[in-house]
C-alpha positions in Angstrom: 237.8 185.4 180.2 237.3 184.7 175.9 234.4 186.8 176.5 235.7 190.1 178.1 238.8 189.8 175.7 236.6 189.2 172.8 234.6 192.9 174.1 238.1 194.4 174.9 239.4 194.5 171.5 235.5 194.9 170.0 236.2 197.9 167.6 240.3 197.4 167.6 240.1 196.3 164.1 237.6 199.0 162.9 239.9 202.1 164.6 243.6 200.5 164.3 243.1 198.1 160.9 244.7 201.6 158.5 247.1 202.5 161.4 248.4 199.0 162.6 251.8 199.2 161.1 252.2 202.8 163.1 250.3 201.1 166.2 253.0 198.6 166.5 255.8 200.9 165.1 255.0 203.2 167.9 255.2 200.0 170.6 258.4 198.8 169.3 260.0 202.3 169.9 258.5 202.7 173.4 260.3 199.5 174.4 263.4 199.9 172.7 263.7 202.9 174.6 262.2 201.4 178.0 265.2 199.0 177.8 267.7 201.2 176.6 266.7 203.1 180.2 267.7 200.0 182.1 271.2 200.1 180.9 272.1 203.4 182.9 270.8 202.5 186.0 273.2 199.0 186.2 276.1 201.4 185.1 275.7 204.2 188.1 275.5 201.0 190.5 279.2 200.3 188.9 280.0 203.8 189.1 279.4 203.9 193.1 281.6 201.1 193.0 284.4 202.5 191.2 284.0 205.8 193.8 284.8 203.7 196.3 287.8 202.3 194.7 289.0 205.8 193.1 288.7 204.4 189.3 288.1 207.8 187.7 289.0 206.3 183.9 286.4 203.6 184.6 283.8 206.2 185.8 284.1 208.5 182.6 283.9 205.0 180.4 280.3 204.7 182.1 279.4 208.0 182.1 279.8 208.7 178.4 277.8 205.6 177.7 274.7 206.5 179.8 274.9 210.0 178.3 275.1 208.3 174.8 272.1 206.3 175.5 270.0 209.2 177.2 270.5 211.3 174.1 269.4 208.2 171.9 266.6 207.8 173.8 265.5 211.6 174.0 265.5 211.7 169.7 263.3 208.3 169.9 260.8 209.6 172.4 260.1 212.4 169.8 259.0 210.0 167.4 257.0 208.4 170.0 255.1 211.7 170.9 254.7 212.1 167.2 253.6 208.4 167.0 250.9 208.8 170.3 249.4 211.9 169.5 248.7 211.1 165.5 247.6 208.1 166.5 245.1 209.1 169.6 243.4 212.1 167.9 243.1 210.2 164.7 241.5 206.6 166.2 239.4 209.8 168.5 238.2 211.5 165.5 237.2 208.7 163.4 235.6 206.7 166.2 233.5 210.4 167.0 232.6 210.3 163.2 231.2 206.6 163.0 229.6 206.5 165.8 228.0 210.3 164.6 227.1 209.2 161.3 225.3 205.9 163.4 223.3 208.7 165.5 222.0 210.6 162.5 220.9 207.4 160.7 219.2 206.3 163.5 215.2 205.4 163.3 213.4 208.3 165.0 211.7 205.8 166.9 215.4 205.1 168.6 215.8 208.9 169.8 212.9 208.9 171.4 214.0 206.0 173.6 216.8 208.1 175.2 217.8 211.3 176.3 220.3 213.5 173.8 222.5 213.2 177.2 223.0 210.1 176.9 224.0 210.4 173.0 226.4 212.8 173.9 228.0 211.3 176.6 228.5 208.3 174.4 230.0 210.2 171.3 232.4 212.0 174.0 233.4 209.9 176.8 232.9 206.5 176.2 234.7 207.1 172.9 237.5 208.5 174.6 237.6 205.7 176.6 237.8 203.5 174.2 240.2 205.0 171.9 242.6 205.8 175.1 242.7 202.0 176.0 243.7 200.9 172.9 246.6 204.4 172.0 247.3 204.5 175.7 247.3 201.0 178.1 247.2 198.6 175.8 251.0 199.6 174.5 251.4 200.6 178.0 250.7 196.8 179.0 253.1 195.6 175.9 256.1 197.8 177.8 255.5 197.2 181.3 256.1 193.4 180.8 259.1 194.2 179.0 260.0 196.6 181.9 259.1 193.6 184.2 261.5 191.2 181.9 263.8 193.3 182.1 264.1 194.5 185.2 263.6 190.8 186.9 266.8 189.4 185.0 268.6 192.7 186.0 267.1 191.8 189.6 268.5 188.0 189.5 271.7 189.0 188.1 272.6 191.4 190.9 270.8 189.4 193.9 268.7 186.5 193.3 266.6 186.2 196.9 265.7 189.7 196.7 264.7 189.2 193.6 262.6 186.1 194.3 261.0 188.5 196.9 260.1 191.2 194.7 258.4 188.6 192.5 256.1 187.3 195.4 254.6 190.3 195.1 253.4 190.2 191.4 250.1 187.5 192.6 249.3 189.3 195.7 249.3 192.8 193.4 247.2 190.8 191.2 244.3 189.1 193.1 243.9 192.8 195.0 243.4 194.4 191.9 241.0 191.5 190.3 238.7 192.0 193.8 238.4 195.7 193.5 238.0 195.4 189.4 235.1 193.4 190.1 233.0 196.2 192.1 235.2 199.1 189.7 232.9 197.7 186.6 229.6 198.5 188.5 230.9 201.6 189.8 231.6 203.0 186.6 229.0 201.8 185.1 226.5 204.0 187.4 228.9 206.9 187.1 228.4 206.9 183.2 224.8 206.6 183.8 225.0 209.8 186.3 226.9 211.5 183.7 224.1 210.9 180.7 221.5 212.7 183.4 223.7 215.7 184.4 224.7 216.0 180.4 221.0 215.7 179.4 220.0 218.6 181.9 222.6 220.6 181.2 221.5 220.7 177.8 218.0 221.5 178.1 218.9 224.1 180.4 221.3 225.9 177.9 218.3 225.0 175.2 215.5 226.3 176.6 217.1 229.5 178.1 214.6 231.8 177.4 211.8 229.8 178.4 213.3 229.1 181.9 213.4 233.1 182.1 210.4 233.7 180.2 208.1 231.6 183.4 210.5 232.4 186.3 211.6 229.1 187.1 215.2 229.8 187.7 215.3 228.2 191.2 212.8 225.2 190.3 215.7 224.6 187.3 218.5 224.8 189.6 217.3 222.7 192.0 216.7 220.0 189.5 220.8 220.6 188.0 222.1 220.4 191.9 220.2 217.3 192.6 221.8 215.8 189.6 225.2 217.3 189.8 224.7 216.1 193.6 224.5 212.2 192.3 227.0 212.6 190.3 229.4 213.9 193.0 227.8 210.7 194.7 228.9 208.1 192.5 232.3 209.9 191.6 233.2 210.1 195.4 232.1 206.4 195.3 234.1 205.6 192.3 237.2 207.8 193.9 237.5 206.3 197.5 237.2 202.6 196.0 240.0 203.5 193.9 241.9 204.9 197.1 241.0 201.7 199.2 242.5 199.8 196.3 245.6 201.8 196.1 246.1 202.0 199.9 246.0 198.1 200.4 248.5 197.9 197.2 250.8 200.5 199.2 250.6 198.7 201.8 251.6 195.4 200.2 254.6 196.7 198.6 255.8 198.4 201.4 255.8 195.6 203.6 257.8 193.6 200.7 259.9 196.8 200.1 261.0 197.0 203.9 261.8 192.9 203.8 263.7 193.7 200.8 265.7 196.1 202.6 266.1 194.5 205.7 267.6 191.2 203.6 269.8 193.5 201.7 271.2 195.5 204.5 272.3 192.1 206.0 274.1 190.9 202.8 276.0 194.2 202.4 276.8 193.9 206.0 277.8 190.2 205.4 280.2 191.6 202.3 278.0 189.4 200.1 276.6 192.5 198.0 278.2 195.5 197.2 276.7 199.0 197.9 277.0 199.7 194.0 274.6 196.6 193.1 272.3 197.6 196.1 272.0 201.2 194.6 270.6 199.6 191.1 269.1 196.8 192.7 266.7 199.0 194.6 266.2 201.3 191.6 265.5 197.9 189.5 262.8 196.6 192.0 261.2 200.0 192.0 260.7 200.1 188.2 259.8 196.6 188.6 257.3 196.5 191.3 255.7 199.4 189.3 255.5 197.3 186.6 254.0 195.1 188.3 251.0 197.8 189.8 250.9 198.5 186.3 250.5 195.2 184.8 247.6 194.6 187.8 245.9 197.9 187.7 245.1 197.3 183.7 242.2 195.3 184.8 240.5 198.9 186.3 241.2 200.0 183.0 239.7 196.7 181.3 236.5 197.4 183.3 236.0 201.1 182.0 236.6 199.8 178.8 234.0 196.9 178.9 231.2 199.5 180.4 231.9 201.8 177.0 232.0 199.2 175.4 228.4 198.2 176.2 227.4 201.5 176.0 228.5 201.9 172.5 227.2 198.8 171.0 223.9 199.5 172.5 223.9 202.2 170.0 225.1 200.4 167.4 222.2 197.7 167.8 220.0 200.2 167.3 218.1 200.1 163.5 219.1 202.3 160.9 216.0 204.3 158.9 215.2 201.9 155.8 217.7 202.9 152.5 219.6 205.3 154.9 222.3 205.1 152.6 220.4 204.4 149.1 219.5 207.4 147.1 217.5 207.4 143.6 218.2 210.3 141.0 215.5 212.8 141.5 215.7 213.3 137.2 214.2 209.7 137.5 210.4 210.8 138.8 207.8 213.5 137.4 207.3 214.8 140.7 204.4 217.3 141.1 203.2 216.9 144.9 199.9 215.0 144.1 199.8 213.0 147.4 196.8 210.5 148.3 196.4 208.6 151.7 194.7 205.4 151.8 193.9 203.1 155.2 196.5 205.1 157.5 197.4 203.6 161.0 200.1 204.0 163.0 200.6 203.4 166.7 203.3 203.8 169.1 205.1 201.1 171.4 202.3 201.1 173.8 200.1 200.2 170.9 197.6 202.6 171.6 196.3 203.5 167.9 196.9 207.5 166.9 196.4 207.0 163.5 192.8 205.0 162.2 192.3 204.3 158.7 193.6 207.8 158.0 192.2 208.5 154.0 192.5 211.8 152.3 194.6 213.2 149.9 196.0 216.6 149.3 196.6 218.0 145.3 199.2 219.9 144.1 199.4 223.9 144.2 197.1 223.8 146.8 196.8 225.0 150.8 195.2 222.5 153.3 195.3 222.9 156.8 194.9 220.1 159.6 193.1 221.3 162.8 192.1 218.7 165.8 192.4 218.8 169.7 195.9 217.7 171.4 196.8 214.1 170.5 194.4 213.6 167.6 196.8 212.8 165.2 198.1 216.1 163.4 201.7 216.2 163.8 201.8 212.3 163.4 200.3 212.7 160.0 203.2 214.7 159.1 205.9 212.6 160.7 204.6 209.6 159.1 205.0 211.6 155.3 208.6 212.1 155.8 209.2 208.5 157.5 209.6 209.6 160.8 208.3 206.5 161.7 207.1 203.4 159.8 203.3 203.0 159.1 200.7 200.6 158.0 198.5 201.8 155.0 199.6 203.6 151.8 200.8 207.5 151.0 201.6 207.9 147.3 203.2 211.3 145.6 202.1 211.7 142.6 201.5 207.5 142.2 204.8 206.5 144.0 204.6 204.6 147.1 206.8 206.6 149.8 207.9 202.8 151.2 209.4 202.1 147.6 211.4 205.6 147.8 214.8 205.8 149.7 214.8 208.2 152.5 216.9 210.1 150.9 214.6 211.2 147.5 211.5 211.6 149.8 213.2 214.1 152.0 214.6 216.0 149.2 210.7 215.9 148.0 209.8 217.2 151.2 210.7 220.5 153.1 209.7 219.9 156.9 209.4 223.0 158.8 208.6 222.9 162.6 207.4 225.4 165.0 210.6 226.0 166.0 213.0 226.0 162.9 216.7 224.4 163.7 219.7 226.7 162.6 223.3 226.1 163.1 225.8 228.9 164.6 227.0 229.6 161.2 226.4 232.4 159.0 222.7 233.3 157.3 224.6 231.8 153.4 225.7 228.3 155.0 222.5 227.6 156.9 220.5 228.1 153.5 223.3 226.2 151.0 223.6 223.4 153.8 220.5 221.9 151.7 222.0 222.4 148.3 225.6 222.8 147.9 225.1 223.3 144.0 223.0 226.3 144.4 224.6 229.8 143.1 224.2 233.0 144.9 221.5 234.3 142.8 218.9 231.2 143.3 219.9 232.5 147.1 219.0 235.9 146.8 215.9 234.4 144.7 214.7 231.7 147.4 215.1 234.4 150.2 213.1 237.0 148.0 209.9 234.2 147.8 210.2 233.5 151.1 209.9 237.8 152.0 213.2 237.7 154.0 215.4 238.9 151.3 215.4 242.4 152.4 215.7 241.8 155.9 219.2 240.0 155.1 220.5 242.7 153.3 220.0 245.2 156.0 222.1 243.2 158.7 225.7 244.7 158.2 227.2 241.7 156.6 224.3 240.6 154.5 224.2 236.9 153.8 227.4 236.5 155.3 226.0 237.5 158.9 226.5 235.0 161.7 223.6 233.8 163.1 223.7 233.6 167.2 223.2 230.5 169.1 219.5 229.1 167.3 219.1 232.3 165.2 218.9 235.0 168.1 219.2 237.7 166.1 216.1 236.8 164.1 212.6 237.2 165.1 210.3 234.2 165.3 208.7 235.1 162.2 212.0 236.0 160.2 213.3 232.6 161.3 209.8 231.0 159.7 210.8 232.9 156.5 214.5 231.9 156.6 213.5 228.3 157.2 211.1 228.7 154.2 213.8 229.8 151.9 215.7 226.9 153.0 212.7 224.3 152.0 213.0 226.3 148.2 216.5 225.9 147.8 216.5 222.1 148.8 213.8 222.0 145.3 211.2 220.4 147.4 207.6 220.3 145.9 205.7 219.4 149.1 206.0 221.8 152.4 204.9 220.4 155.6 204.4 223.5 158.0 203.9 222.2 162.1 202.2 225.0 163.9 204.8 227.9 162.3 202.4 230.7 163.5 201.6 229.4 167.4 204.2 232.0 169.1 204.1 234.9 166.6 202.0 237.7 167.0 198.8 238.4 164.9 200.2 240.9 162.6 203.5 238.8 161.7 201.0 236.0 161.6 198.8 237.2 158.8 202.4 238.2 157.0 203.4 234.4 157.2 199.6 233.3 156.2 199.9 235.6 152.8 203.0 233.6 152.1 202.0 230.2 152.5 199.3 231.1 150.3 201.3 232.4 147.6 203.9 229.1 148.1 200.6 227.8 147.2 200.1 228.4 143.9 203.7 226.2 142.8 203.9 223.6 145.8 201.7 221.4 148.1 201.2 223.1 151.5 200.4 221.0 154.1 199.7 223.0 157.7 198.9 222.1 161.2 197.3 225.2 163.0 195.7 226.1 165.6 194.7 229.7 165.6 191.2 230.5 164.0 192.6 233.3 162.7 195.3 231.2 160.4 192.3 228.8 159.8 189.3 230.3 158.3 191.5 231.7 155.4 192.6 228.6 154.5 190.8 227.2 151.2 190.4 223.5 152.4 190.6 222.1 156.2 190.9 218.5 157.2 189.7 218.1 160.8 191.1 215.3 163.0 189.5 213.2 166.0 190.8 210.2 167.9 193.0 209.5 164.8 190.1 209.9 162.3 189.1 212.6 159.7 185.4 213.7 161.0 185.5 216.9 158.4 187.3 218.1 155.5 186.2 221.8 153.6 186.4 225.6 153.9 185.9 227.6 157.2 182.1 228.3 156.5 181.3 224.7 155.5 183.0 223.3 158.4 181.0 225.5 161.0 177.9 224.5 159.7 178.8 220.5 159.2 180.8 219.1 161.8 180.4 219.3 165.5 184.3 218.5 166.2 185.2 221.7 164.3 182.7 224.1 165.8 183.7 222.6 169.0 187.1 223.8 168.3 186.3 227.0 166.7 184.3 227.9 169.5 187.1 226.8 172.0 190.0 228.9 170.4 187.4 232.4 169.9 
């Protein structure tokens, strides 16, 4: 029990600890005005009574108090609404934030474990779970045991047996709602699971649009979404009718203690022992508190919900942070030139199967290089591992300065990463580019974009620089979204560029058009690029050549033909 309250109230202090004079500000109005409530109900018992023995005076006495407390209790349940709302959407947002800025800090490593689904479903749902425990049945809890105080003294007073009765209710309420929490907790738990698949599907569907057109795989797709969304239904239908079984039992519990209740109170008015008046708020009394009691029982459902988030959420929060996430060094404080040497390289993956052997090269400053090998021989991994991605054994230095001793922070800045296909948010062409650099003026802009050969292209488009890009940059072609990523990489002052096959889906002409830049970026920055194409290749100055995680060749086109096997192998493959 210490153990499920201790995860209950897990991140109470981190979303209520600014808010807690509010939290319980808003708790102590919601019962003040729960009890105020009770008042009018006793008084139209007494009015009944005075109908019966014509005492008008006595009935306009009661009348003007219940409408004095109704109004007093409408002007407090503003403040309440005030109270919940500020209080729901601001513990929502802030939750949404930390548990955002935990997701972007998070080792690469760590995203490759689960789906973005799942991510998503825990920034959304479980969030909202969380925070709507906490803003919504936790004070909920507070005033139904008021409601349950109150009403069961109200009870006594007018008719203690039936009140007695109504109470016998509260531990059978109680044990039926513990039984069905029990199963509630796994049922939930696979319905947030179902949820992760259906949200991680639906996003690759809405991502890769054009490729699901582009092979004609509509009805392979859809089939794949129904048999998920068909699970889900599943497990929600599971989830709904052990809810129902649990609600129809309670019904029938408190019916059979409601009809009792009446049968007993039918014979005491019958008897003259209670008056019709008392009956009237007798009955309305049980009502409100035999709700509080379902209430009061059904919290446990919510308690489960809440624990599954709960898990959910700190699984995330377990995960490691990228080293220094959060430590930055001036970049004033390094000579930074793009002078980067490689020694004794080796990475592997979980599995432990070695990509990276003893990986040692280097790559000068002002220069091109390109890195060509077959499918899994290491390329891109060379480039994750020179922006961190992942954590490596062996040594890569820029310009004498160990990229281990650097925080994540400088490094990145030092490097412009730019991947086959280049990431743009649904914002306009200005705020994608000063997303890197929030200092930069317009005319460093309009200069970046000129370097990078998409200045003139931006000024055609009717609202220049302040154009909205479309959902990924639709309205750009693959090798104006190259150039525009390009641009980006300037503006963040970078002095190496990593390129990740940049020319694989743009045709030959646009290719050579991106090559001639490269080559020109060149001459000021390291250029580091993974190809594929021959045609990109043999007009690069200097080529490394991968194998099974080693370097096997390293020079121009001509000298590689001639000298190493692996290379004509692939040269002869992509003719």
């Amino acid at each position: 029990m210490l153990k499920t309250i201790k995860k209950m109230f897990t991140y109470f202090n981190v979303l209520l600890k600014k808010y807690v004079f509010i939290y319980f500000i808003l708790i102590f109005f919601s019962v003040i005005s729960e009890i105020l409530l009770l008042i009018p109900t006793y008084l139209n018992g007494k009015i009944i009574d005075m109908v019966l023995i014509k005492d008008f005076q006595s009935i306009i006495k009661y009348l003007a108090i219940s409408l004095f407390i109704y109004i007093f209790s409408a002007v407090l349940s503003l403040f309440e609404t005030y109270l919940y709302v500020f209080l729901s959407q601001k513990t929502l947002l802030n939750f949404k934030t930390m548990l955002c800025e935990k997701i972007v800090c998070l080792k690469m490593e760590e995203f490759d474990k689960r789906s973005s689904g799942e991510y998503l479903e825990r920034l959304d749902s479980d969030t909202s779970t969380i925070c709507s425990f906490y803003i919504n049945t936790l004070p909920n809890l507070v005033i139904n045991v008021f409601k349950l105080v109150g009403t069961g003294i109200l009870s006594i007073y007018l008719c203690p047996l039936l009140a007695l009765v109504g109470i016998l209710s509260f531990p059978v309420s109680l044990i039926i709602n513990l039984y069905f929490g029990k199963k509630m907790k796994k049922v939930y738990s696979k319905v947030r699971e179902s949820a992760d698949e259906l949200t991680s599907i639906s996003q690759q569907i809405v991502n890769g649009e054009k490729t699901i057109k582009g092979l004609n795989i509509e009805n392979a797709v859809l089939k794949r979404y129904r048999s998920k969304a068909e699970d889900y239904f599943k497990v929600n239908l599971n989830s709904g009718m052990l809810s129902a079984y649990g609600g129809l039992v309670q019904t029938i519990v408190s019916t059979i203690f409601e009809l009792v209740i009446i049968a007993i109170a039918s014979y005491f008015i019958i008897d003259d022992r209670l008056s019709i008046g008392s009956y009237v708020s007798f009955n309305v009394y049980l009502s409100k508190f035999l709700s509080a009691l379902r209430n009061i029982a059904s919290t446990n459902l919510n308690i489960q919900t809440v624990i599954v988030a709960t898990d959910r959420i700190n699984k995330i929060f377990s995960q490691e942070n990228e080293s220094f996430a959060h430590k930055s060094y001036e970049l004033q404080e390094l000579e930074i030139y793009g002078d980067i040497k490689i020694g004794d390289l080796e990475f592997s993956y979980r599995d432990n199967q070695k990509i990276l052997d003893k990986i040692n090269t280097s790559f000068s400053k002002n220069s091109v290089t390109a890195i060509v090998g077959a499918s899994g021989s290491g390329k891109t991994t060379m480039l994750n591992l020179l922006v961190r991605f992942y954590e490596s054994e062996g040594n890569i230095l820029i310009d004498g300065h160990n990229i281990k001793s650097l925080s994540i922070n400088t490094l990145r800045n030092l490097v412009s990463y730019i991947q086959q296909d280049s990431f743009f948010f649904k914002d306009t062409i200005k705020n994608n580019l000063n997303i890197v650099n929030s200092n930069v003026t317009d005319e460093e802009i309009e200069e970046a974009c000129k370097k990078a050969e998409i200045y003139n292209k931006i000024i055609s488009l009717p609202n220049g620089f302040n154009t909205l890009l479309g959902e990924n940059a639709s309205i750009l072609s693959g090798g104006e979204k190259q150039r525009l990523a390009i641009a980006r990489g300037l503006l963040k002052k970078a002095k190496v560029f990593l390129f990740d096959e940049v020319t694989s889906n743009l045709d030959g002409e646009t290719e050579k058009e991106i090559l001639k830049t490269l080559l020109q970026l060149g001459e000021e920055y390291t250029v580091i690029i993974i190809a594929h194409r021959v045609t990109l290749v043999e007009n690069i100055p200097r080529i490394i050549v991968l194998d099974k995680g080693r370097v096997v060749g390293e020079g121009n086109h001509n000298y590689l033909l001639g000298m190493c096997k692996e290379y004509q192998r692939l040269f002869k493959k992509r003719e």
